[in-house]
C-alpha positions as CSV (number, residue, x, y, z in Angstrom):
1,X,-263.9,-62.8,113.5
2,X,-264.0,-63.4,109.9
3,X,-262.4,-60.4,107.3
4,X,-265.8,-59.2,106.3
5,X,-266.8,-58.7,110.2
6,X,-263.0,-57.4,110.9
7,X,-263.4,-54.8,108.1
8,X,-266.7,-53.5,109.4
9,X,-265.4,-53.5,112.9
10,X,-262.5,-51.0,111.3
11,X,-264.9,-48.7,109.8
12,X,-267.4,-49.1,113.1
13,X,-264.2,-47.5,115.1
14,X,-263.4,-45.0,112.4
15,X,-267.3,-43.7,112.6
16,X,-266.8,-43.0,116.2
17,X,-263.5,-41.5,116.1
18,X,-265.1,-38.8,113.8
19,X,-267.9,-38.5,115.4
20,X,-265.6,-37.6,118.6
21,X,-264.3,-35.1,116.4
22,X,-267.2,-33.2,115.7
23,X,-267.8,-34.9,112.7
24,X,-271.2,-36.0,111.5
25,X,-272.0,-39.5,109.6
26,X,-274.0,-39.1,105.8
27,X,-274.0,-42.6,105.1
28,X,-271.7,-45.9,105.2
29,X,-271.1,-48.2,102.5
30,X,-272.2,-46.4,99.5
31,X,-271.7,-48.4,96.9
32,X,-271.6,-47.8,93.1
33,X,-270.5,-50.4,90.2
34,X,-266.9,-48.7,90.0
35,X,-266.6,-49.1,94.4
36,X,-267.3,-48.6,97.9
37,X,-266.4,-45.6,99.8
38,X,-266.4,-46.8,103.4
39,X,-267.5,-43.4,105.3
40,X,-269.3,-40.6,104.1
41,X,-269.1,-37.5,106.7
42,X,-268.6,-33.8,107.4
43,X,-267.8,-31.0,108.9
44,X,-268.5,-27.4,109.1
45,X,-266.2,-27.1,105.9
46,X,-266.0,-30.2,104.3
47,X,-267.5,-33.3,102.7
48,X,-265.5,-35.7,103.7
49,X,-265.3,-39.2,101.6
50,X,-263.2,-41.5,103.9
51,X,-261.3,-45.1,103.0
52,X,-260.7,-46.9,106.4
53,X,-257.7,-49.4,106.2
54,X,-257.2,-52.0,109.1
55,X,-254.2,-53.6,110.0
56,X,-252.7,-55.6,112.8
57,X,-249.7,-53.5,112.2
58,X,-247.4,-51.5,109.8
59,X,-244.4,-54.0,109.9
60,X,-245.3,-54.9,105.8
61,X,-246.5,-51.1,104.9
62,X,-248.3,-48.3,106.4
63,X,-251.7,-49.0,105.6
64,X,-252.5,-45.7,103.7
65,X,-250.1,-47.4,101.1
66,X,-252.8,-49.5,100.2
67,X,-254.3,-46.2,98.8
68,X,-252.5,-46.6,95.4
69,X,-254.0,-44.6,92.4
70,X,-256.1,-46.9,91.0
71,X,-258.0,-47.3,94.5
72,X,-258.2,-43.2,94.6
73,X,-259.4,-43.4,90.8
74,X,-262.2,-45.2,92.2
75,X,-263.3,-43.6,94.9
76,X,-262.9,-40.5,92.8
77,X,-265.4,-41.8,90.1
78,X,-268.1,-43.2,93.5
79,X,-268.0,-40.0,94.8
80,X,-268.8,-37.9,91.5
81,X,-271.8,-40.5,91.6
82,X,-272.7,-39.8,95.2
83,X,-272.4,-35.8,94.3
84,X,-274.6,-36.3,91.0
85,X,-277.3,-37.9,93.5
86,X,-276.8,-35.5,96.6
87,X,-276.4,-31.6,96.1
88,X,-274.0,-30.2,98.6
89,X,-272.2,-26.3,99.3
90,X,-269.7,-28.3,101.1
91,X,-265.9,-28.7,99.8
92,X,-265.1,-32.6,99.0
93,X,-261.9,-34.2,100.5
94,X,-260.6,-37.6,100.5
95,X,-259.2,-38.6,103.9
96,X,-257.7,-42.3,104.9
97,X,-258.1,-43.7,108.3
98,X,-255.4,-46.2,109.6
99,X,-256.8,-48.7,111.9
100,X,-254.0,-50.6,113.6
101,X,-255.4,-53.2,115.9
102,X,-253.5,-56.4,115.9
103,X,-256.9,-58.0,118.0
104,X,-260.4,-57.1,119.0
105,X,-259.0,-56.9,123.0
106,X,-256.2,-54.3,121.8
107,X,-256.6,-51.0,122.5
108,X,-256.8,-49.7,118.3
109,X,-254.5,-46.9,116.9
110,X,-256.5,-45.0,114.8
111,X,-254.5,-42.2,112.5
112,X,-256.7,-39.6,110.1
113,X,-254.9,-38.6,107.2
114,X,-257.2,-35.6,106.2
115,X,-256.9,-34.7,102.5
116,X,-255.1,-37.8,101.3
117,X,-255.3,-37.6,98.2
């Protein structure tokens, strides 16, 4: 599995952890010129604009690390754009998803950071 297939494998196990949470999908892979945000769902409450990180593990860094300000200056500036182009009541949040999987066969940990950032 190439990195392209890996990454969407990562946000295709993120979907359905939220999904088992009650969660419900918008969209995946919106994409403006500034960035992509990987997961668009919600809640009763919330809005929820999600960055899914995979790993094969945290022995270099956590993988939320790889959150750093510019990244969350970008998905900041995508999600205005998706909110100029889809009206919503709902709260916005930005929450991270760790994937760590260190092969398709493993059994994945998946951690939800809600409200990241």
């Amino acid at each position: 599995m190439d990195v392209r297939q890996r990454g969407k494998w990562g946000e295709e196990l993120a979907l359905d952890f939220l999904l088992e949470k009650k969660y419900t999908a918008i969209t995946t892979g919106y994409r403006s010129r500034f960035g992509e945000i990987d997961l668009i769902v919600k809640n009763s409450d919330f809005l929820v604009f999600v960055e899914v990180k995979l790993r094969k593990n945290a022995n270099f860094a956590h993988a939320r690390e790889f959150v750093g300000k510019a990244k969350q200056d970008k998905l900041r500036i995508t999600a205005e754009m998706w909110l100029s182009e889809n009206k919503t009541d709902l709260q916005p949040r930005f929450d991270v998803i760790e994937i760590y999987a260190p092969s398709e066969r493993a059994m994945p940990e998946i951690i939800h950071i809600e409200n990241a950032f």
